[in-house]
C-alpha positions in Angstrom: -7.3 -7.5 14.3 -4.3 -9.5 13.8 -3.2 -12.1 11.2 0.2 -14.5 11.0 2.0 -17.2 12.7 3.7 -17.7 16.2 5.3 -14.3 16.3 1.8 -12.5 16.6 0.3 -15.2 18.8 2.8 -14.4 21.1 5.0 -17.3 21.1 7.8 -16.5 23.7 6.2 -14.2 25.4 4.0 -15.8 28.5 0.9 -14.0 29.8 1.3 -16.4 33.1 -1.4 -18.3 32.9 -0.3 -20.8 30.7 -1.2 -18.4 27.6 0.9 -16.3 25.0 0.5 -13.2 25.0 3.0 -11.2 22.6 3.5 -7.8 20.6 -0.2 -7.5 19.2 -1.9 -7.6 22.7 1.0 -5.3 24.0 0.1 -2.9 21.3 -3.6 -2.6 21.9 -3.5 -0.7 25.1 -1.4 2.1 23.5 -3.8 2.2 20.1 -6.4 4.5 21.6 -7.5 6.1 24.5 -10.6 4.1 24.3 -10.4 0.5 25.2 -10.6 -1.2 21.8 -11.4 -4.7 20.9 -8.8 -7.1 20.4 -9.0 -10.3 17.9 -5.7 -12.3 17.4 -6.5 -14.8 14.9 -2.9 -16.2 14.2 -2.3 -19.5 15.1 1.7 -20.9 15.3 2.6 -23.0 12.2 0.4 -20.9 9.9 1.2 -20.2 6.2 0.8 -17.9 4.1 -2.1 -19.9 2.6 -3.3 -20.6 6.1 -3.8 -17.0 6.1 -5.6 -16.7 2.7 -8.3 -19.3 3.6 -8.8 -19.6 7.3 -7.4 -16.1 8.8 -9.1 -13.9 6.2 -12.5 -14.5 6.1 -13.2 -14.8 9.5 -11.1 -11.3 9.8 -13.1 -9.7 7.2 -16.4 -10.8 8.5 -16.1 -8.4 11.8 -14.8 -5.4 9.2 -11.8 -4.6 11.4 -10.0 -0.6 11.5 -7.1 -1.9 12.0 -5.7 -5.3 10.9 -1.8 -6.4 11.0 -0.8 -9.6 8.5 2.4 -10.7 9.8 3.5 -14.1 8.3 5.8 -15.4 5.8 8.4 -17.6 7.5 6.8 -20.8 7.7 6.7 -20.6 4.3 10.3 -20.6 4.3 10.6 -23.9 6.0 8.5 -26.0 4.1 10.0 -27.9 0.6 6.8 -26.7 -0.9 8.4 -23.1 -1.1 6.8 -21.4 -4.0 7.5 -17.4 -3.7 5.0 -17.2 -6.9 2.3 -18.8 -4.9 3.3 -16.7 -1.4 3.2 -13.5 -4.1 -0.3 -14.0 -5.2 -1.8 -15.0 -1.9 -0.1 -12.0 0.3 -1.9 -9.6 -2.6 -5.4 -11.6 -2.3 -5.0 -11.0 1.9 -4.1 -7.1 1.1 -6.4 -6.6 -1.7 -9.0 -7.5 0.3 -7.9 -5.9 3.6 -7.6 -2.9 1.8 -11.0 -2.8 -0.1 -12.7 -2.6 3.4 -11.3 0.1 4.5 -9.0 -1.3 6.8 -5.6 0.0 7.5 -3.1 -2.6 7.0 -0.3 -3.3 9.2 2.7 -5.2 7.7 6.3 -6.5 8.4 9.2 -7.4 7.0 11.6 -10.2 9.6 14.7 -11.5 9.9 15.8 -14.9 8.1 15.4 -17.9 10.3 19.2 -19.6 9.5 20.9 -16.4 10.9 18.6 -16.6 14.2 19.4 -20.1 14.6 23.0 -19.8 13.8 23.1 -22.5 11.1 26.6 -22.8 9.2 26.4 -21.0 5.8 25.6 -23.8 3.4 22.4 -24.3 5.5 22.0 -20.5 6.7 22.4 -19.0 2.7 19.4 -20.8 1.1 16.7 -20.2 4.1 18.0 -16.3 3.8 17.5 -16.2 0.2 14.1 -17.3 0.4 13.5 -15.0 3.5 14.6 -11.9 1.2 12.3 -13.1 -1.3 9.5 -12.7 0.7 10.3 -9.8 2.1 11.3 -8.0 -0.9 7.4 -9.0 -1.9 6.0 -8.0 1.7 7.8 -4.7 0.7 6.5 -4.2 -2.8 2.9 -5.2 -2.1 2.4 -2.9 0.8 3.9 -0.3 -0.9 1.4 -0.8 -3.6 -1.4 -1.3 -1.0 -0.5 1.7 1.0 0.2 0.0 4.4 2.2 1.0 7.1 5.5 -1.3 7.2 7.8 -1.8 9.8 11.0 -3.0 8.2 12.3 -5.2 11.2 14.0 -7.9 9.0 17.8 -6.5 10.5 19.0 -4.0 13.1 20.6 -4.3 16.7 17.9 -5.8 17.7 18.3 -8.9 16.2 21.5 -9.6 17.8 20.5 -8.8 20.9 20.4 -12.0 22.9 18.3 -10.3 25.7 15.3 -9.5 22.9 14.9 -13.4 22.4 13.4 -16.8 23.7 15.9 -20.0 24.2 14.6 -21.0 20.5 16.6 -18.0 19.3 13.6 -17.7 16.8 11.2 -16.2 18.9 11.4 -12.6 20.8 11.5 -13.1 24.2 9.1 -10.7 26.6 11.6 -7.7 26.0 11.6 -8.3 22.2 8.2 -8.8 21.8 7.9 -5.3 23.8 10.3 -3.9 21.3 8.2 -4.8 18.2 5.2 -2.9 19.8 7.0 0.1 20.7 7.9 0.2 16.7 5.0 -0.9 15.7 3.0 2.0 17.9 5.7 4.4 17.1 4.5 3.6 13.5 1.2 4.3 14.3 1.9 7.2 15.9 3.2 9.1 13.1 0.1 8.4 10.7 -2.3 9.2 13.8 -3.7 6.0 14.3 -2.1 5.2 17.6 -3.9 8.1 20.6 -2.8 5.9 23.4 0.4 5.5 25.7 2.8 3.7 24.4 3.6 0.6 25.6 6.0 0.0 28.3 9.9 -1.3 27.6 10.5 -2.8 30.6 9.1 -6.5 31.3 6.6 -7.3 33.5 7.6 -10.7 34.2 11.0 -12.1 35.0 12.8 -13.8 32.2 12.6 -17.3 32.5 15.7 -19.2 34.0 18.0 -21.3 32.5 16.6 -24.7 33.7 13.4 -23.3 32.4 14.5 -23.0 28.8 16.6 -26.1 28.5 13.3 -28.0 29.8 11.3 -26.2 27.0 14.1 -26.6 24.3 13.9 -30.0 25.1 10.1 -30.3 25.0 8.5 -28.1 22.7 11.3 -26.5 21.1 12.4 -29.9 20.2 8.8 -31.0 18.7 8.8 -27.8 16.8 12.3 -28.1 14.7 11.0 -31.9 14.3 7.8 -31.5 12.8 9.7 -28.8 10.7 13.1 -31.0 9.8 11.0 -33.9 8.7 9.6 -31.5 6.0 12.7 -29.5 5.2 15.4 -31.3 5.7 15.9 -33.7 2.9 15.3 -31.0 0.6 17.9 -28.0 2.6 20.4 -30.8 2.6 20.2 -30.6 -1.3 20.2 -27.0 -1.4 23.3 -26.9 1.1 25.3 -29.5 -1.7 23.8 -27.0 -4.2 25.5 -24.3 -2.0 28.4 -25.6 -1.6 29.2 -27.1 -5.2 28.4 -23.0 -6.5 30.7 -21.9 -4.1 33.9 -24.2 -4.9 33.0 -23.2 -8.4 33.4 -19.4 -7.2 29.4 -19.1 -9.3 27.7 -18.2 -6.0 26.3 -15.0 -7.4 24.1 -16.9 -9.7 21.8 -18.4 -7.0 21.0 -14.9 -5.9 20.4 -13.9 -9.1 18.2 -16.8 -10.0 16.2 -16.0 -6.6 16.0 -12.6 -7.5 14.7 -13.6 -11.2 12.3 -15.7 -9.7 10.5 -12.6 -7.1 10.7 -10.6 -10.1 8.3 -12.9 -12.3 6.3 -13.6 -8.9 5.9 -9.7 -8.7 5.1 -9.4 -12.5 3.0 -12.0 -12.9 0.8 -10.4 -10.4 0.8 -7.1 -12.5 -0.4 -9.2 -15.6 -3.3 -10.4 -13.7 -4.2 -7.0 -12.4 -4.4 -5.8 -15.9 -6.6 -8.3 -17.0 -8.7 -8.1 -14.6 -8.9 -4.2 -15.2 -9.6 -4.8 -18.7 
């Protein structure tokens, strides 16, 4: 069973026949021996609150083994970032994951201004808020026991064969990389019986004209929908940026990000005592 946003609907990764296909269906084969049923419930676009109310219940209702929650960049893009309000709804997704049974499958992912290549005014505040949620993603699996796959840097990232013309998406190859890790994860706890999936693509990567026509199409709908959210408000965070750095006070933006995941992370603790008491 999986959970998230493009990434684990396969986005970048075609199945040829007009279809994603991705990492999570890649990983299936290899998880056991057995053929074993395969639900991807994540939809491109999706939120962390997306997650909450439309991915989780139908996920819980067929009481999955297995279920991977990969999602937290969207999140990142919209003006509405609240990383108190992605804290609590990531632990309500675990929590309840967890209390099934179900082993949980998490990730941490790289910050979408250094995939795109934006200049550092515009790059620095989508990072911050991308180590924000993974530092939570981090901390709440630790504390619900899942297995997490820290793929937020590495050589990976920077390799331009791994990736899809949007630069934010893994191409066939990278999406093959995240199941090898994934199963490889798997592996070592026992879950994963099966072969591991295969490295090398199955399809022929897509050609140039093919990606320019797509960048120009979809990939241009997709940073539109997204700029027409974002964009008045990253343009304020840039002059934000750039007025901390003539001032050489730089350092205090990270710190006030990292005050604000430490009350998002302790104001979940509060609630968990009270509701223990």
């Amino acid at each position: 069973m999986d959970l998230g946003d493009s990434l684990t609907e396969g986005v970048g990764d075609p199945a040829g026949n007009g279809a994603w296909r991705g990492w999570a269906a890649l990983l299936t084969d290899g998880h056991s021996e057995e053929a074993a049923a395969f639900t991807n419930l994540a939809v491109s676009g999706a939120q962390t609150r997306d997650v909450l109310e439309r991915q989780l219940p139908a996920a819980l209702e067929l009481r999955p083994d297995l279920v991977s929650v990969v999602v937290g960049v969207n999140d990142t893009l919209r003006c509405t970032f609240d990383i108190r309000a992605v804290a609590a709804r990531l632990d309500q997704v675990y929590a309840a994951c967890t209390e099934q049974g179900t082993v949980l499958l998490t990730a941490c992912l790289p910050d979408p201004g250094r995939m795109l290549g934006l200049p550092g005014a515009l790059a620095n505040p989508l990072a911050r808020r991308q180590r924000a949620v993974n530092t939570v993603v981090h901390a709440l699996s630790e504390r619900y026991g899942a297995l997490h796959l820290h793929a937020c840097d590495g050589d990976w990232i920077t390799d331009r064969a791994l990736w899809s013309a949007d630069r934010l998406h893994p191409g066939e190859r990278g999406h093959r990389q995240l199941a090898l890790r994934f199963h490889a994860l798997l592996a070592e706890y026992g879950l994963a019986t099966g072969p591991a999936p295969s490295a090398e693509p199955e399809f022929p990567a897509p050609a140039k004209e093919t990606s320019l026509w797509w960048l120009a199409t979809a990939g241009t709908c997709w940073v539109a929908r997204r700029c027409t959210d974002l964009l008045p408000q990253l343009l304020t965070l840039a002059a934000d940026e750039l007025r901390h750095r003539a001032r050489g006070t730089s350092a205090g933006l990270d710190l006030r990000a990292s005050a604000a995941v430490s009350a998002a992370l302790g104001a979940l603790s509060v609630a968990e005592r009270a509701d223990a008491a």
